[in-house]
N, C-alpha and C positions, 0 to 999 in steps of 0.2 A: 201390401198395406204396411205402412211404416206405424210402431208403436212406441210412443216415446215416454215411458218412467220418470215418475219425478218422486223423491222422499221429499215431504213439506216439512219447514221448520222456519225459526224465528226469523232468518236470510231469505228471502224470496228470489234476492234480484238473479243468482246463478241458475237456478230452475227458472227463473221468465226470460234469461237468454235467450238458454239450450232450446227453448221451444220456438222462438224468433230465428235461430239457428238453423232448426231441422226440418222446421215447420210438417209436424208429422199430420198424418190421418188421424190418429186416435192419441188421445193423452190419457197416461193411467197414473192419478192419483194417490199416493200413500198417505192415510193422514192418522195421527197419532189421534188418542184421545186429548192430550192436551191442546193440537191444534185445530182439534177440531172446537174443541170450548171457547178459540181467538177468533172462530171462523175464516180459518184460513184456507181452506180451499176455496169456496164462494170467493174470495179476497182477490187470490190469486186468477181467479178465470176471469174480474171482475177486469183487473190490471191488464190482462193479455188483451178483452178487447177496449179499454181504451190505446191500446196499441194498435189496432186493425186485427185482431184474433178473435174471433167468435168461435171455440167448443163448448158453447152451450149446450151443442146436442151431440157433440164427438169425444163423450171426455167421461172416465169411471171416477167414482172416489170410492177405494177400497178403504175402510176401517181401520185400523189398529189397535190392539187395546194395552199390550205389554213394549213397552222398545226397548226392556232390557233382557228379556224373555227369549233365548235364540227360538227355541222348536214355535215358541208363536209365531217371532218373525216369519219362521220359515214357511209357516201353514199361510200368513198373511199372503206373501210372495206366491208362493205358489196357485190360491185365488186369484191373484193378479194375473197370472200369468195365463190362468184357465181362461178367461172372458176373450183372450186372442191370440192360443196357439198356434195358430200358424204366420201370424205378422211378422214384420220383421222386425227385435226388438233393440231400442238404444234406452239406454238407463244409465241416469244422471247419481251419479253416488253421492255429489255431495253435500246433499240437506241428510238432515234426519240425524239418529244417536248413532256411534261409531259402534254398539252392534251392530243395527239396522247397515250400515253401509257395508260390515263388514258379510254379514249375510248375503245382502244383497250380490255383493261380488260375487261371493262364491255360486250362488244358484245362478243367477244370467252369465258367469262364464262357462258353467256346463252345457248349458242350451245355445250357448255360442253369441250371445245376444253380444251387440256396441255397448263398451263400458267407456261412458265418461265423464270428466272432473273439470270444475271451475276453479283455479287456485284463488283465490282471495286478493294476493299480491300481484294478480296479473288476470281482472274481471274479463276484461274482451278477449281472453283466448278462452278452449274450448281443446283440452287437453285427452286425446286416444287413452285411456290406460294400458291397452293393450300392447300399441304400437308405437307408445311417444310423441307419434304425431302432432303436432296445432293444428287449429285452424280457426282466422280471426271473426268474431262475431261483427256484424257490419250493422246490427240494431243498436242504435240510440235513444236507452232509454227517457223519457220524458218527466219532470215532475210528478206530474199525473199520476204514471203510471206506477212511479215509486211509491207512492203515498197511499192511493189504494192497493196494494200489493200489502202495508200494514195496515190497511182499516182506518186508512186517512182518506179524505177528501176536499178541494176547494170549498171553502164556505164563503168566498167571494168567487160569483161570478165573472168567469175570464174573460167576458167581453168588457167588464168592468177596468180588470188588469191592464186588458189592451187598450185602452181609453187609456189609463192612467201614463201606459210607455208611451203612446203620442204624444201626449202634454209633456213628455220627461223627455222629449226629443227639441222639442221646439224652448223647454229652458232650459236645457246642458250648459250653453253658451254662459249663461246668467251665474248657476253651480259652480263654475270653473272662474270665475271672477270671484266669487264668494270664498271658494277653497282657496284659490291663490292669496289673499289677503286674511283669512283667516282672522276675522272679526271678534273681538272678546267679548262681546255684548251682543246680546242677541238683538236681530234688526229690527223688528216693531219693537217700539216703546209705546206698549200699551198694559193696559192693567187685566186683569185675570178675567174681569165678565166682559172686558170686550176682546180679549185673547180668544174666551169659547166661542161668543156670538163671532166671531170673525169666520175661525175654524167651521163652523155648521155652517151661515149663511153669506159670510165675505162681509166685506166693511167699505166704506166710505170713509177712507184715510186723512187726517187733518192735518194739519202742519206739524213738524216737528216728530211725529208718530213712526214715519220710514225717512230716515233722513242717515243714509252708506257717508262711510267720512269717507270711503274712497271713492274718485271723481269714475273711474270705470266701470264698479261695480254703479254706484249711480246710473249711469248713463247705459247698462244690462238692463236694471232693472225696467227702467222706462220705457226703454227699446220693447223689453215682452210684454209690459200689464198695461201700454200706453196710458202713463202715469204723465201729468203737470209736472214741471219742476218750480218750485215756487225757493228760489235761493237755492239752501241744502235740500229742501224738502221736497220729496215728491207726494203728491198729491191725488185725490181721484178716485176710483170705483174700482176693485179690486174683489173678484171671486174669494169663496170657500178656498179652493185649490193656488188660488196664488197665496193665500194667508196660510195655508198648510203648509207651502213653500218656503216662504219666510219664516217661520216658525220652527226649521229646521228640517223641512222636505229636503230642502236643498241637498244635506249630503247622500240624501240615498239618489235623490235623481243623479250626483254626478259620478258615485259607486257604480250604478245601473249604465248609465250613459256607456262610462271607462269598459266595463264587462261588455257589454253590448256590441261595440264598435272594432272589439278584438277577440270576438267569438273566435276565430278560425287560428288565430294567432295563437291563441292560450288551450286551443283545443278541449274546449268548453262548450255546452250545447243549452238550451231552453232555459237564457236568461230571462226573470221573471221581477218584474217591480210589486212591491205589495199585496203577497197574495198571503193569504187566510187559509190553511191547514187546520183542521182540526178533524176528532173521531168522530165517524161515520153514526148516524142518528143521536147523537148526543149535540146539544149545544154548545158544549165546550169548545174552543178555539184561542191561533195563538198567531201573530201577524211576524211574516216575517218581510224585514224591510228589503231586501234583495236576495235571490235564490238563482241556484244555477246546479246544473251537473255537469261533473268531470270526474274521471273513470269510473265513473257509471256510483259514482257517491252523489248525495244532498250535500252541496254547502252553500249555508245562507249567512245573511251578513246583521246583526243588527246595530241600527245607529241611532247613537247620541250626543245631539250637539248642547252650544251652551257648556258652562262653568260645572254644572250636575252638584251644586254646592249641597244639594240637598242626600248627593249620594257620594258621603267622602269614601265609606268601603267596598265600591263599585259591587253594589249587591244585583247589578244589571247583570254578572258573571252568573247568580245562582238562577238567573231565570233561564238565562242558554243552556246551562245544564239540566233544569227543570224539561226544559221541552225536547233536548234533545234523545232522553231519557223513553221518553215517549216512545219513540220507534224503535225500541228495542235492537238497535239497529249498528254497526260496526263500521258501517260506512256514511255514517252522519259529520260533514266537518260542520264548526262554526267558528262567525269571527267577530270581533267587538269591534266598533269601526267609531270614535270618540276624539270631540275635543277636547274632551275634561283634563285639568292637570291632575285632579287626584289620585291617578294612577302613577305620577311619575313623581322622582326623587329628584332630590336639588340637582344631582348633574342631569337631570331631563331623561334618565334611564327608568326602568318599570321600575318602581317597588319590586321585593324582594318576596312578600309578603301575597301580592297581588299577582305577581310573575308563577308562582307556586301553585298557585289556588288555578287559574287558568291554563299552565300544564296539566293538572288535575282533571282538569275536564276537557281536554282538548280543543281548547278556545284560543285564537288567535285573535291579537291587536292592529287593529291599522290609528295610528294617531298621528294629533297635529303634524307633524315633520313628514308623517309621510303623506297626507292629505294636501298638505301644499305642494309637494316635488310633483302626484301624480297630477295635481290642477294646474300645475305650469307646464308642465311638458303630455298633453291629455294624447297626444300620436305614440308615445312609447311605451308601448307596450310590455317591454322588459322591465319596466318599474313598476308596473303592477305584476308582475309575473312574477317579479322579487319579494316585494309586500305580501301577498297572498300565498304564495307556494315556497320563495324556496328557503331553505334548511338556516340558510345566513343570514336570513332577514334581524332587522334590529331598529327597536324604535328610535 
């Protein structure tokens, strides 16, 4: 019988590897009194089986009350170890306080048990400590599972989601006219109460109201919402969701679409449009406009299109920091994804000011210049993989 050890701590994702990894008979447990007040064990078996893991009824949570304490540690360990003497034991060292881990070693290498480590800077391997060895984790974690792993969960239904990326499938085409031209004024000209009545229940368009000065975008739009063209104007009956579109949907569906379409390329997994995270039995929640995993991190993108005149000190930066804060979590990226000028300076570069504050919080920009390159050329993939990831990127 294989026994697989885990110290619980504010990182879950290297402990819901190592068990995706090993897939043992029995999971044992370690939980501090702190995490246990996060509910972090529940948390964490919660995660495994939205994974396909059920040890609902194969799994111990031993106690902890001291994690700086050696002789507790040791008496804790030692408990653990009582519940399945003769299994064969693998114990993951690296959650928990670096007594805890240090203990830990020292007792499971007397009794001969697998000692192993998840480096940080390299999530998908699964490092021997004994032997040096690798060996690569072949589980990809899910949103899901990341989220409930901290005591997050969708508060949008993901059949909803999925609705939402069919629609964002069938207007890519329309987004990528929109980005390529990159419009200063937003495309309804309508006024605030029928801006919401639109938003909630869709509108019946009038003249002059959607009227693209460019003749392709024009002739997109008409193509998806089979709109009238009346001159410039297009006309006609028009859903919630196509006026959420217009309203500045557009740039996340063409973010999602770009993610979506070079999954394998960017080696990136469960790109997701508009999903609603928030903690578990609280109503609180917080929308993120496009999310995806890559080396087994969250990074989600939020976008704002429009002049944002009402937000000259891109105070859209403290709410990415605000939520990303949330997950107590080290492998959270996020990216501000904007047509606004007010982040940028007369030669079109960040602010210096705004540049600082988003090092700060490890937030990246995707803006106008680069929103048009990736909407003209939507097959190459290495411009988004430059915008998004790498080291050179520059607005």
């Amino acid at each position: 019988m294989t026994v697989l050890c885990c110290l619980l701590s504010d990182q879950h994702v290297p402990n819901l590897l190592s068990v995706h990894h090993f897939r043992p008979d029995r999971l044992v447990l370690i939980e501090s009194e702190r995490m246990r007040q996060r509910n972090a064990a529940q948390d964490f078996l919660d995660a495994l089986k939205s994974g396909g893991l059920d040890y609902g009824d194969r799994h111990e949570v031993v106690p902890h009350s001291d994690v700086s304490d050696f002789d507790v540690i040791a008496a804790t360990l030692r408990q653990a170890f009582a519940k399945h003497p003769t299994g064969h034991w693998i114990v993951n060292l690296t959650g928990g306080t670096k007594p805890m881990s240090i203990i830990a070693y020292e007792f499971f290498k007397a009794i001969r048990a697998r000692l192993i480590y998840v480096e940080a800077a390299r999530p998908n391997e699964i490092l021997d400590v004994e032997t040096g060895q690798r060996e690569t984790i072949e589980h990809r974690l899910s949103i899901e599972e990341f989220l409930l792993g901290y005591g997050f969960e969708h508060k949008k239904r993901l059949q909803k989601v999925r609705n939402s990326e069919k629609r964002a499938k069938e207007q890519f085409p329309a987004a990528a006219a929109i980005g390529r031209t990159m419009p200063s004024e937003t495309l309804l000209k309508i006024g605030p109460r029928r801006w919401q009545e639109g938003r909630n229940k869709g509108l019946d368009l009038r003249p002059h109201e959607l009227e693209p000065p460019d003749l392709v975008v024009r002739q997109a739009l008409q193509r998806l919402f089979h709109l009238r063209s009346e001159g410039t104007s297009l006309t006609g009956q028009i859903d919630k969701y196509g006026v959420q579109f217009l309203t500045g949907g557009w740039l996340e569906v063409l973010l999602w679409g770009l993610l979506d379409r070079h999954q394998e390329q960017l080696n990136i997994w469960d790109v997701r449009l508009g999903i609603v995270p928030g903690p578990r039995g609280s109503t609180a929640q917080n929308d993120f406009d496009v999310a995806f995993m890559r080396d087994y991190a969250l990074h989600y993108i939020e976008c704002k299109t429009g002049g944002q005149e009402h937000d000259p000190d891109v105070a859209a930066l403290y709410k990415i920091e605000a939520v990303t804060r949330q997950f107590r979590a080290l492998r959270v990226r996020s990216y501000l994804a904007t047509t606004s000028a007010n982040l940028l300076d007369e030669n079109g570069d960040i602010k210096r000011s705004v540049s600082d504050r988003a090092s700060l919080y490890g937030c990246r920009f995707v803006t106008t210049p680069h929103i048009q390159k990736l909407a003209e050329s939507p097959e190459r993939y290495d411009l988004l993989e430059e915008v998004l990831f790498s080291n050179s990127a520059r607005s």
